[in-house]
N, C-alpha and C positions, 0 to 999 in steps of 0.2 A: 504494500500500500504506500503512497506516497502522493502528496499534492503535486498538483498539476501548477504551474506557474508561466510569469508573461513579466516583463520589465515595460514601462513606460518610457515615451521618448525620453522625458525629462532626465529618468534614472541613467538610460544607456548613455546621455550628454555628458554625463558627470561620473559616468564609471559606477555609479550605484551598484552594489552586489546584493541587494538587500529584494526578494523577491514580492510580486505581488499575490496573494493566494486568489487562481479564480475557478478550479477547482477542487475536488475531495473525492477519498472514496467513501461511497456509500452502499447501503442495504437499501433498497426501494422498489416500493411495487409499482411496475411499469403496466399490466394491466390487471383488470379484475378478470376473475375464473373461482363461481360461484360454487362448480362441483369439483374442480382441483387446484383448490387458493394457490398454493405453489409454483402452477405455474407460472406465474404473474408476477415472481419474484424473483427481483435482477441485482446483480451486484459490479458495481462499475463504477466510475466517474459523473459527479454530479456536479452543478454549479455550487462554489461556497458562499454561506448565508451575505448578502450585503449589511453593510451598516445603514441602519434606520435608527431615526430619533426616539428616544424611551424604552431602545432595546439594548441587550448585551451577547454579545457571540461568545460563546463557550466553548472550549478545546475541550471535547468530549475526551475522559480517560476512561470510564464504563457507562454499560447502560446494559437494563436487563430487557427481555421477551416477554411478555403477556399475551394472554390469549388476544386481547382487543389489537394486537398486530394480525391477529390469523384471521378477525372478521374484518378487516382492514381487506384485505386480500382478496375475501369475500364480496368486496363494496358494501359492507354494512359500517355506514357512518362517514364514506368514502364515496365521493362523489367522478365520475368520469373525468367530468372536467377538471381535476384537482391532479389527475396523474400528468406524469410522473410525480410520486411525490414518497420521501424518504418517511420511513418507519419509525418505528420508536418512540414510547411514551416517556422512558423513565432515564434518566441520567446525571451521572455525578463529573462535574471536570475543572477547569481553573477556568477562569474568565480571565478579564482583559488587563486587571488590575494585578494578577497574579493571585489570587484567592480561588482556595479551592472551595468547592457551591455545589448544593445539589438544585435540582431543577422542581420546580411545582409546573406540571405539565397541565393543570387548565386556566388555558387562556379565556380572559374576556370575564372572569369571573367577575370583578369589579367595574370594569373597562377602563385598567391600567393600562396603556402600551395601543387601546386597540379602540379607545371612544368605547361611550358610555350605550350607546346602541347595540353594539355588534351583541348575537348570543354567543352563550357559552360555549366553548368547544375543547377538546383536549388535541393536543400534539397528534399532529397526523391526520385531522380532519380539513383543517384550513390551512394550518401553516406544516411546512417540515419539519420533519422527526428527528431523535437522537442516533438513530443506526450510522451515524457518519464521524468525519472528525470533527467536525462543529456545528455547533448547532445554533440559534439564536433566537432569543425571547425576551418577552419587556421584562425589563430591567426589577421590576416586581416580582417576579416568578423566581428569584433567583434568593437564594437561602447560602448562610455558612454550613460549611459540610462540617458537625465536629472532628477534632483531631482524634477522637476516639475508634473512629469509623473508616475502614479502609473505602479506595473509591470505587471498587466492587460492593461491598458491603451497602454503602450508601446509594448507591444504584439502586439497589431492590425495592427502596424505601416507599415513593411516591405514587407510585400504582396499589400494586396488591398487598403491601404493608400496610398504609394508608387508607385504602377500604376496609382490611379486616380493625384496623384501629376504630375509626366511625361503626363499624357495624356493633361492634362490642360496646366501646363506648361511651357513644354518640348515642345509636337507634336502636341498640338492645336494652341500655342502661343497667347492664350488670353491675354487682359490685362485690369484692371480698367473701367469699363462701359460696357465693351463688354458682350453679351448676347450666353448662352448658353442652349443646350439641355439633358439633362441627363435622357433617355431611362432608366427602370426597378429600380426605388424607392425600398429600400429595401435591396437589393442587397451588399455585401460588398462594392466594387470599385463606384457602383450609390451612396449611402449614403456618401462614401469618397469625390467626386467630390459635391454636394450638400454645406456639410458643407466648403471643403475648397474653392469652388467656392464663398461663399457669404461672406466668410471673405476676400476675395482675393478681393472683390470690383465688381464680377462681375455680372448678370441678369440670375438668373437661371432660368429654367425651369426643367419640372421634367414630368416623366410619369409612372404609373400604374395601372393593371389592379385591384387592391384591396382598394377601398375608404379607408378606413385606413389608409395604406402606402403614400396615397395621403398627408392626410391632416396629416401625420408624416413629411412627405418633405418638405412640406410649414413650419411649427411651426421648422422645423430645417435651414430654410433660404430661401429655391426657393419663386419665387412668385407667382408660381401657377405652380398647376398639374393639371394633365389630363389624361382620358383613351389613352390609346393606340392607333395611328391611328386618334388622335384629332387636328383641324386646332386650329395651335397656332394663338396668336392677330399679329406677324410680325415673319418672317421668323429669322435666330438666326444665329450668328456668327463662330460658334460651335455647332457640336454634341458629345455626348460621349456616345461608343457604346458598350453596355457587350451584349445587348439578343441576337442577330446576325439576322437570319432569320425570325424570327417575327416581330420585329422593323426594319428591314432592309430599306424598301419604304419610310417609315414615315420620318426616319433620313435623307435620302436622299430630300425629298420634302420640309424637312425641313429648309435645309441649303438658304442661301442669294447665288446671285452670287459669287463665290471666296472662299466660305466659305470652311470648313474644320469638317472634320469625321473621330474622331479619333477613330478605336479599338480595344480591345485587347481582346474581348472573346466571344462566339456566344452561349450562355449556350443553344437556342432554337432551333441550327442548324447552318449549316455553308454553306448550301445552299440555298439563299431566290428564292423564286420564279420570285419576278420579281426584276433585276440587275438593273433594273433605268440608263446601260449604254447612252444612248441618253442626258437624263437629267445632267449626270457627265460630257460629253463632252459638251455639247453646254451651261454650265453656269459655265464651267472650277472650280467647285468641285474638293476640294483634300481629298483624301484618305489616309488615315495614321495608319499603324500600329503600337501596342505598346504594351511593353512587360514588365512587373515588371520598374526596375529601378536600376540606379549606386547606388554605396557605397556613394559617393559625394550629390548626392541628397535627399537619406535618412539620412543624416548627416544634410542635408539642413528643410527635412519637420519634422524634430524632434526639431529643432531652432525655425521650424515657430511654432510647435505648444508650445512649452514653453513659447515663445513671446505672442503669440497672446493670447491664451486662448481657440486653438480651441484641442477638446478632440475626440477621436475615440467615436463614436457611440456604444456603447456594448447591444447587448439583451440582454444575459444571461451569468453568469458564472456556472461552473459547476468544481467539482473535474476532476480530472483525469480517476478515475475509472468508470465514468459516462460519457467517450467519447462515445457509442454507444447512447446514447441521445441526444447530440451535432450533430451528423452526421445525425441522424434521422430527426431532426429538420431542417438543410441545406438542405438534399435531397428533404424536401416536400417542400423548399421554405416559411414556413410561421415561417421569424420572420425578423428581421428590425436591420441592422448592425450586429455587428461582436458577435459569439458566442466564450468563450476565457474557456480555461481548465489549471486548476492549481490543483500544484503538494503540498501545503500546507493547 
């Protein structure tokens, strides 16, 4: 990998050795392919970000994969007319000032950097992704990485750390004792909820269908897992909900009276068959959806995790030029927390 570069007359006049960056290499979906997202993903030479007023360009050092890169590919949230357009939600790297930052990838939240109209969006629907060697966002979006946190580590943080943070303790409102359910072990935002769940004080449970992933959930703090669809020993305070339609029932029969389901992604479907509405009425179940997370709160789960000593779960890292392995590996589901791609 290596930037692509161009001298200005001015420079070559005066011997300037000092290069212009205009372009990078990147991970980017160049088309949508609804039934094989992969194909649509290319890895080459892109334009690097310009400078704009109330933004900051990033030398990306990591960033991790999320599934919301795979419906990306799919065109879900990803508009035709927006391709070519680089990947990547989530990234940690030095800015311009020599600070190292991790990145809040929703833009427009406030209409910081982008006016007070535009709606909301995250990296990779409107603007370009982190999958490159720089990236660039209003100057808003941009956070101190603590020195606690490698910039793989802090990579992981803004996507699927960041949801399972809000989901727990935002729109579940758990707290100290309380017992929770965390559906598909493995998973970014399942593994996220897991660990910060049982530093948080709280009774987790866990569920998968891969013995493995089980007994990786337990040794990461739950206290026990289970297949799928399995009667836990007491109904739980909490569920936390990524598979959608295949855990759908289970989460539902799971909850106590009053209890609360929080969530924010249905990677199995977003139809279940059976809506358990009977059961949500007559034991007044609450329903909560959840969506990423504020600037303030990832401000907040980047304090806990310097504090406490709880670290993003990493499977694998891999170079940059090795993102169609990263993706491969996400699509088939078998690997256990966060896959992180760095540009050093």
């Amino acid at each position: 990998m290596g930037w692509g570069v161009c001298h200005t007359a001015e420079q070559l006049r005066h011997g300037a050795s000092r290069p212009i960056v205009v372009a990078m290499f990147a991970a980017y979906a160049a088309r949508i392919d609804r039934d094989r997202p992969l194909d649509g993903l290319e890895l080459g030479e892109r334009p690097a970000p310009e400078a704009r007023p109330g933004w900051t360009t990033v030398k990306v050092r990591a960033a991790s994969l999320n599934h919301h890169d795979l419906w990306s590919l799919r065109g879900v949230g990803l508009a035709e007319d927006k391709l070519p357009m680089i990947l990547g939600c989530d990234a940690a790297g030095v800015d311009q000032d020599g600070n190292e930052v991790v990145l809040h990838s929703v833009i427009g939240q406030t209409g910081h950097g982008v006016g007070p109209d535009e709606p909301r969006s995250i990296l990779t629907e409107r603007y370009q992704g982190t999958f490159a060697e720089q990236v660039t966002v209003p100057s808003w979006n941009v956070l101190p990485k603590p020195k606690e946190l490698t910039f793989e580590q802090a990579a992981c943080l803004p996507t699927a750390w960041l949801t399972a943070y809000r989901m727990l303790f935002t729109n579940a409102g758990v707290r100290p004792g309380d017992s929770v359910l965390v559906q598909g072990a493995g998973g970014g935002v399942a593994t996220a909820a897991i660990v910060l769940g049982k530093a948080a004080g709280l009774r987790v449970f866990a569920t998968s269908r891969d013995e493995a992933k089980r007994k990786r959930a337990v040794e990461l703090g739950a206290v026990e897992a289970y297949e799928p669809g399995a009667r836990l020993p007491a109904r739980v305070d909490a569920v936390i909900e990524t598979v959608g339609a295949a855990t759908w029932s289970h989460s539902v029969k799971s909850l106590r009276p009053g209890g609360t389901l929080v969530i924010s992604g249905a990677t199995s479907g977003d139809r279940p068959s059976h809506a358990e509405l009977t059961r949500i009425f007559f034991l007044e179940l609450k329903i909560v959806g959840s969506t990423m997370g504020s600037k303030d709160e990832l401000e907040d789960l980047l304090s806990f995790c310097a504090a406490t000593g709880v670290r993003p779960v990493i499977d694998e890292t891999l170079p940059l030029d090795r993102a169609r392995e990263g993706f491969e590996r996400l699509s088939s589901g078998n690997l256990f927390g966060k896959i992180v791609l760095t540009t050093s």
